[in-house]
C-alpha positions in Angstrom: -4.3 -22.7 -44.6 -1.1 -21.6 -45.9 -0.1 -18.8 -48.3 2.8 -18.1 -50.5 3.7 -15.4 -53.1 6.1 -16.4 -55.8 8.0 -13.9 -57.1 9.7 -14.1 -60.8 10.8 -11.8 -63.3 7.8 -11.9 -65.4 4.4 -13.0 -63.4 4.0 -13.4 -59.8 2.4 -16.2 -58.4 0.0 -16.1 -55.4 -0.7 -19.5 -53.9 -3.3 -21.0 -50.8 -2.4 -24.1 -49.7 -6.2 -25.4 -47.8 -7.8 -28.6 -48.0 -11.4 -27.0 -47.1 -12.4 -27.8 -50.9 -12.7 -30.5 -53.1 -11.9 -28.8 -56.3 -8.9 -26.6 -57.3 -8.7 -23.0 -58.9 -5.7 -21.2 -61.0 -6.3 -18.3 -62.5 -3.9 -15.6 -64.7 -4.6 -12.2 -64.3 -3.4 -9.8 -67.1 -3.8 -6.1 -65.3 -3.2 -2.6 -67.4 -4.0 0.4 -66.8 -7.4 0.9 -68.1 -7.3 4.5 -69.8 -4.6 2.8 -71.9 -6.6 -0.6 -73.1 -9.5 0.1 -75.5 -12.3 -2.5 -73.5 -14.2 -3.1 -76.6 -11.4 -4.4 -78.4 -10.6 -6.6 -75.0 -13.6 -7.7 -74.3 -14.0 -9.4 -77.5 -10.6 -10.9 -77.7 -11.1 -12.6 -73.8 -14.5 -14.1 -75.5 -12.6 -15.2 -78.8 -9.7 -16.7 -76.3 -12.3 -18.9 -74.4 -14.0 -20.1 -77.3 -11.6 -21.7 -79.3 -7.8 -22.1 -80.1 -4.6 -23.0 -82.3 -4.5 -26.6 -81.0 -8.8 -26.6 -80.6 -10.1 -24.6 -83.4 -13.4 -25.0 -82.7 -15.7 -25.4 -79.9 -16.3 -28.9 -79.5 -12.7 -29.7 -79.5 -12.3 -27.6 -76.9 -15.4 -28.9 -75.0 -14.3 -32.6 -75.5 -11.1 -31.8 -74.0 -12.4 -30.0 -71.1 -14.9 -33.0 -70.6 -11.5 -35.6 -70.9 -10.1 -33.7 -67.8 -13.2 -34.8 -65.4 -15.3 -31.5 -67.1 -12.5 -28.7 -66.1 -14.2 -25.4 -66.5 -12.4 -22.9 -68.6 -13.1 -19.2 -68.5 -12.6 -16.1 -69.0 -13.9 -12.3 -67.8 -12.5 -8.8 -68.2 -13.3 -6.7 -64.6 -11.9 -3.7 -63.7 -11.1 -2.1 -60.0 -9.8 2.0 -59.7 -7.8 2.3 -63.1 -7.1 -1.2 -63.1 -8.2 -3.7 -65.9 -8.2 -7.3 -65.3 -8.6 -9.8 -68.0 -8.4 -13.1 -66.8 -8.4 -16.7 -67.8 -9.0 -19.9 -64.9 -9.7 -23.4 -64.7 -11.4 -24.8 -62.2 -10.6 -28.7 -61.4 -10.8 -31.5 -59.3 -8.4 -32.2 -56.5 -6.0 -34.5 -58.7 -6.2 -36.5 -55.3 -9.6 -37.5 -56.2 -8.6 -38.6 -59.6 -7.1 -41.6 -60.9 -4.5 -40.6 -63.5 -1.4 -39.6 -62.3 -0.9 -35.9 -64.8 -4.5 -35.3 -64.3 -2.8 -32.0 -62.6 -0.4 -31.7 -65.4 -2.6 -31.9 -68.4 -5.0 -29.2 -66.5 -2.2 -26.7 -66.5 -0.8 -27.6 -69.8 -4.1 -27.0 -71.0 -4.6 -23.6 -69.5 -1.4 -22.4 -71.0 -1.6 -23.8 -74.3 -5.2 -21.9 -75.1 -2.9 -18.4 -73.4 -0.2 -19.1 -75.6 -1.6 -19.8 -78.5 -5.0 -18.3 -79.5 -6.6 -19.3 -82.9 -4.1 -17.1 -84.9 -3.3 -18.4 -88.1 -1.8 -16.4 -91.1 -1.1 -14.0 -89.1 -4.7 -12.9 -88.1 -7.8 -14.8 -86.0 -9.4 -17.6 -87.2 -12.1 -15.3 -89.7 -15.1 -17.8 -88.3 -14.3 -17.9 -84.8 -13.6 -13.9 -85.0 -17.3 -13.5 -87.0 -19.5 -15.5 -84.4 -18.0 -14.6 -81.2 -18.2 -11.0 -83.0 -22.3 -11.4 -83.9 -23.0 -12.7 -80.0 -21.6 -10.0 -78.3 -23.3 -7.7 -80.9 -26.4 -9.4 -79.5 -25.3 -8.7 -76.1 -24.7 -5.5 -76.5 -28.4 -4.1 -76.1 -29.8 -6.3 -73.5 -29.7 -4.4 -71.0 -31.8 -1.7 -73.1 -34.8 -4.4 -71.8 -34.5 -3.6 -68.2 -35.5 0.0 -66.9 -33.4 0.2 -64.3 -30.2 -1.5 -66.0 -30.3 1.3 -68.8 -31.2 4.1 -66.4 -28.1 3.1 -64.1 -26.2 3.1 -67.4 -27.4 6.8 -68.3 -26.8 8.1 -65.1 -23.1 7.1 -65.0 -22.4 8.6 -68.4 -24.3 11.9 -67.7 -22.3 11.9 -64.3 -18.6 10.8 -65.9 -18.3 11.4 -69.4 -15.7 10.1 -70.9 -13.8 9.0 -67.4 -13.3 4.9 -66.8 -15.9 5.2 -64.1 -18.7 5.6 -66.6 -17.5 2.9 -69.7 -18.8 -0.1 -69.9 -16.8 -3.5 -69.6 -19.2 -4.8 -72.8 -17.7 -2.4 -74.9 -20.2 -0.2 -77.4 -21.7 -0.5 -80.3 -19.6 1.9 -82.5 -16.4 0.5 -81.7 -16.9 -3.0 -82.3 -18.8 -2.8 -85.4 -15.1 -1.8 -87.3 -12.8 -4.3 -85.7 -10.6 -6.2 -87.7 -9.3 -9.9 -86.8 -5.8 -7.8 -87.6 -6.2 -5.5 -84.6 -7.8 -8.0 -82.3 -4.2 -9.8 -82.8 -2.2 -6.6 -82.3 -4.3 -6.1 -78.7 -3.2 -9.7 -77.8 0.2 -8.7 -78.7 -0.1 -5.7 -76.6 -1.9 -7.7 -73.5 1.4 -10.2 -73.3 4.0 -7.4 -73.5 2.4 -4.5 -71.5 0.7 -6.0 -68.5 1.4 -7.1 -64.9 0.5 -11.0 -65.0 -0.4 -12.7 -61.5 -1.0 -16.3 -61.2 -3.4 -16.9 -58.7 -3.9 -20.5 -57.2 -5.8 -22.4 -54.4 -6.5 -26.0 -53.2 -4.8 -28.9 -51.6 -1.9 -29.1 -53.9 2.3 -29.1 -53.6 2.5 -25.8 -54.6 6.6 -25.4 -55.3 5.9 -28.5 -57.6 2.5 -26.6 -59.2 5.0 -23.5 -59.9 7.6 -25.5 -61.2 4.8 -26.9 -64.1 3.4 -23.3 -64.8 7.2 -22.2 -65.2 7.3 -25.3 -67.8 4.0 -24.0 -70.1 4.6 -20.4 -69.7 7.2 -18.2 -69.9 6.5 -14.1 -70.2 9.4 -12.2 -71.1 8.5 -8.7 -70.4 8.8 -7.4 -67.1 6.3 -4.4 -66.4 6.9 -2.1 -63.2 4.3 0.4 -63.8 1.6 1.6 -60.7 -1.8 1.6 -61.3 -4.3 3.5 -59.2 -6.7 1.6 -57.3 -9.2 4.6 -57.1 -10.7 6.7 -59.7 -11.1 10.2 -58.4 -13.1 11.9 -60.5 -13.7 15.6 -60.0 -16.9 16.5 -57.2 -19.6 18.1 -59.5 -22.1 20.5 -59.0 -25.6 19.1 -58.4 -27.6 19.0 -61.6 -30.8 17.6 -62.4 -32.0 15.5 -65.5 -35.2 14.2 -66.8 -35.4 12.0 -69.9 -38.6 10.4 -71.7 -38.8 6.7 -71.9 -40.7 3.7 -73.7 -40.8 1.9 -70.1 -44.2 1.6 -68.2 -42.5 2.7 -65.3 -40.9 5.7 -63.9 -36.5 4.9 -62.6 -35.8 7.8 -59.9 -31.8 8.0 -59.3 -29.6 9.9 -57.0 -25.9 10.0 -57.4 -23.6 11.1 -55.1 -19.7 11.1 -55.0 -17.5 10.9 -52.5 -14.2 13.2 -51.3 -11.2 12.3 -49.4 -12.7 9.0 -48.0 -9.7 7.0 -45.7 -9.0 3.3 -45.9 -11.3 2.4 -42.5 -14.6 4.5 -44.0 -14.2 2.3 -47.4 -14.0 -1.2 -46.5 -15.4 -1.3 -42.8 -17.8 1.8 -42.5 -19.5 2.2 -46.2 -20.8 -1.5 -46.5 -22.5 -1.1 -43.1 -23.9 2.6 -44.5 -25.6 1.0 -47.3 -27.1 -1.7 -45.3 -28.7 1.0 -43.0 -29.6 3.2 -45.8 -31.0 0.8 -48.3 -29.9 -2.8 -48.3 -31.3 -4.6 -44.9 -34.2 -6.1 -46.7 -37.4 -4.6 -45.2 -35.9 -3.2 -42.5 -33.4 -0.1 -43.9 -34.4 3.6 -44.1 -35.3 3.5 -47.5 -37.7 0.9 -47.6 -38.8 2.1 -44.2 -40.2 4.9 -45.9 -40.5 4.6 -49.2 -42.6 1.0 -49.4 -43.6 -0.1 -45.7 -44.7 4.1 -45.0 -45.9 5.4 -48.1 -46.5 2.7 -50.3 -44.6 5.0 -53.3 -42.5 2.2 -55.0 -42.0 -1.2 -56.0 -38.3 -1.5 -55.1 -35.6 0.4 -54.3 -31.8 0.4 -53.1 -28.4 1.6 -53.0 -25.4 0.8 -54.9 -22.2 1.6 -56.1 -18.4 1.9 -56.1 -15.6 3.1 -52.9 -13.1 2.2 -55.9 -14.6 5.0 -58.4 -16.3 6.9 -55.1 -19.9 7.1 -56.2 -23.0 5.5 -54.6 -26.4 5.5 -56.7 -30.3 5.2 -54.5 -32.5 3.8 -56.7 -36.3 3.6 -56.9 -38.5 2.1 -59.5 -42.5 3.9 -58.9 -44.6 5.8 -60.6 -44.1 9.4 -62.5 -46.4 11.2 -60.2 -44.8 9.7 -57.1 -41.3 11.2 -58.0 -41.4 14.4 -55.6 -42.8 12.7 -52.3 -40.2 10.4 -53.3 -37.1 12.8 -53.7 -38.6 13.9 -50.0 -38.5 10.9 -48.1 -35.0 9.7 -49.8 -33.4 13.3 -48.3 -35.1 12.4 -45.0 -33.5 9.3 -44.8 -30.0 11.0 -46.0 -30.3 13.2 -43.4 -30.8 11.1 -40.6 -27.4 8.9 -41.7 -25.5 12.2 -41.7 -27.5 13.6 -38.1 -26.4 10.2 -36.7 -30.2 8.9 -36.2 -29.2 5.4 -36.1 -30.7 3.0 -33.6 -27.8 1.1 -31.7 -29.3 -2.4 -31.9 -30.1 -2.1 -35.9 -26.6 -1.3 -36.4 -25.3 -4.5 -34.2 -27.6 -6.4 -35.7 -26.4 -5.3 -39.3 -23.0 -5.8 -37.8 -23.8 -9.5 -37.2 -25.6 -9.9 -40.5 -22.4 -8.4 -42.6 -19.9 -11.3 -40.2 -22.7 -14.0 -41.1 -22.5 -13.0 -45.0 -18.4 -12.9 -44.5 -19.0 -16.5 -43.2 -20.6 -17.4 -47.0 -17.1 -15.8 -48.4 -14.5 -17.1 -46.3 -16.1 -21.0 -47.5 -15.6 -19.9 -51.1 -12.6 -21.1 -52.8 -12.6 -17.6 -54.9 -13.6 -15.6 -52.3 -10.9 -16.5 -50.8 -8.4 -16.7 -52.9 -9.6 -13.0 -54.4 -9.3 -11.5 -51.0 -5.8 -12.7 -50.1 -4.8 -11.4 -53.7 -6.6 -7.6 -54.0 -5.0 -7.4 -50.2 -1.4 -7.7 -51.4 -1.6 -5.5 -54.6 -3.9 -3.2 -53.0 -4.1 -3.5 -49.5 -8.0 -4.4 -49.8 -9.0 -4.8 -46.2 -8.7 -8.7 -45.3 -11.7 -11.3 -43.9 -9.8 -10.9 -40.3 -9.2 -7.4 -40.4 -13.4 -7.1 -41.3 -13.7 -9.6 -38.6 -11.8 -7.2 -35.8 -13.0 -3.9 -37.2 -16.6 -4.7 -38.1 -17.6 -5.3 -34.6 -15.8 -1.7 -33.5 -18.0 1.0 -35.8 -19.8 3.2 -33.9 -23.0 5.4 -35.1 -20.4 8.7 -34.9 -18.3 6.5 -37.3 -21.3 6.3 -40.0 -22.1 9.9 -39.1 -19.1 11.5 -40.2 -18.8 9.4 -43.8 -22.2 10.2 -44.5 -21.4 13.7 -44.1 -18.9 13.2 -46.9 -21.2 12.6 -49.6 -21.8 15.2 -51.8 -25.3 14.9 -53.8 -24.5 15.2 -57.5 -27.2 14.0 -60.0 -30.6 13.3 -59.6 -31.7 11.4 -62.9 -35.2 10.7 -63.7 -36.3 7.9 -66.6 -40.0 9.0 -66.9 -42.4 6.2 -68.0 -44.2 6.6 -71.3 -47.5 8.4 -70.8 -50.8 5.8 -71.5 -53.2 6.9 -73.6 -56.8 6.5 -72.2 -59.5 4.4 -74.1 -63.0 3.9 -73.7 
């Protein structure tokens, strides 16, 4: 496995040279600074971009010409990491070694670049049908998550905990803001996209790649050169604990507690915190939280921990009933406490240890795993699959001691299930 970074005025270009796969992955990353993109607006115009284009207006065109280059997959996502907002387009293809025509490779890329380059602008605005249904499905989209208790509770909670920061917007956009988009703005933010951002060309396979560079430098050409430093972490300001309760339609009651967390180094992000919320609530049956929450006291019917070391929150979660809520805000503090007092059995944590390399084992044999890893460590020194392999092994319970002591209990939100009426 080799890697190489091209550097060029405009774009840089991150390369893995590996034969482990049989397919091939290039991706182009377009990364702002969130707090200066609107994500409705970009959100919508990465959907419109993936659905149809200038030279395929509509989507079968562009489905018959994916399926004419051995079924390339062409998509798009908008993600986000600290202040950093990704929007990003990829194909995913066959090793061209494994095809017979000799610019299978070359039609793939030209392919890629032609949909960047050109989106379905014409008159000087998007394509009003393209623009009107990809607008009406994410409409649709929009309130889906309103279905599942827990997905709308986790929502709430982030809002009530970070107002109108990045760490609490959602990459779906809202309501409001989309309703009023124009076809005219959507081509002003695609305007904006190609001028203002970093672009990074990621690539991975079993390919020649000085002779892949020298096609992308063919199809695509990005005159402005952007310089600017984007955080990586979101440090929003430590808040006072509050508490809040809110009625619900659901038949059952969502319990969360949010914490945030201060002044965290590099090691207790990426080595120590993924093997804190395995002890604490995501070993299976076997963490604290289930430990007493389920197998002890029978008072749920699931619950967890997740969050964010690039935004420096972490959200327990427990579905269960209303009346359960207090023996339940008991046993979750136990279980707190007993991370920060160090009360960590020595062969649960080597055996979480071993579980977290054996996942690590599942990433390193993905083609985007990898390829994702070797890029976030460059721009932003995210820790890589050998430094988790050498550091993993060396975390001591003091080590998990200390960061839990770092977390500073913030919100406790409560989604109360709707009160049944009794019949006869």
């Amino acid at each position: 496995m080799k890697k190489k970074m091209y550097d060029y005025d405009g774009y840089k270009i991150y390369t893995i040279k590996t034969d482990k796969f049989k397919n091939c992955y290039i991706e182009v990353n377009f990364r702002e600074d969130a707090r200066k993109v609107n994500i409705t607006k970009r959100n919508l115009l990465c959907n419109l971009m993936t659905y149809t284009s200038l030279k395929y207006p509509t989507k079968r065109e562009m489905r018959i010409h994916s399926e004419e280059l051995y079924n390339l997959v062409f998509e798009g996502s908008v993600n986000r990491s600290g202040y950093n907002l990704f929007t990003n387009f990829s194909i995913d293809i066959l090793d061209p070694k494994f095809v017979k025509e000799k610019d299978y490779l070359e039609k793939s890329i030209e392919f890629l670049f032609e949909v960047i380059n050109h989106p379905h602008i014409e008159n000087n605005t998007f394509n009003e049908r393209s623009f009107s249904i990809i607008k009406e499905r994410i409409l649709e989209g929009l309130e889906i998550y309103k279905e599942k208790p827990l997905s709308y509770a986790a929502i709430r909670c982030k809002e009530e905990m970070f107002g109108d920061s990045i760490s609490g917007v959602r990459l779906s956009g809202n309501k409001e803001e989309l309703l009023p988009l124009t076809k005219e703005e959507l081509k002003e933010e695609y305007l904006s996209m190609m001028a203002s951002a970093h672009c990074d060309i990621l690539i991975i396979g079993d390919l020649d790649m000085d002779d892949v560079v020298k096609k992308i430098k063919k199809y695509f050409h990005k005159p402005s050169i952007v310089t600017e430093e984007i955080p990586f972490i979101v440090e929003n300001k430590i808040k006072a604990y509050q508490e809040i309760e809110e009625e619900s339609k659901y038949n059952q009651t969502q319990l969360l507690l949010m914490y945030q967390l201060e002044n965290i180094t590099r090691k207790e992000r990426f080595f120590i915190a993924p093997l804190f919320q395995r002890i604490l609530g995501n070993a299976g049956m076997t963490d604290k939280l289930k430990k007493y929450l389920r197998e002890e006291n029978s008072l749920c019917y699931y619950c967890g921990i997740s969050g964010s070391t690039s935004d420096l929150y972490g959200i327990i979660y427990t579905g269960l009933s209303y009346e359960n809520t207090n023996l339940a805000i008991k046993y979750i503090k136990k279980a707190l406490n007993e991370m920060k007092n160090g009360e960590i059995e020595e062969n649960f944590l080597e055996v979480q240890k071993n579980k977290f390399l054996s996942d690590l084992r599942l990433r390193e044999d993905s083609i985007y795993g990898l390829i994702d890893n070797y890029y976030l460590h460059e721009i932003a020194n995210f820790a890589t699959f050998e430094e988790l392999k050498e550091e993993i092994p060396t975390i001591k319970v003091e080590d998990i001691s200390k960061f839990s002591n770092k977390l500073h209990e913030s919100l406790l939100y409560i989604l109360k299930e709707e009160e049944q009426n009794e019949t006869n």
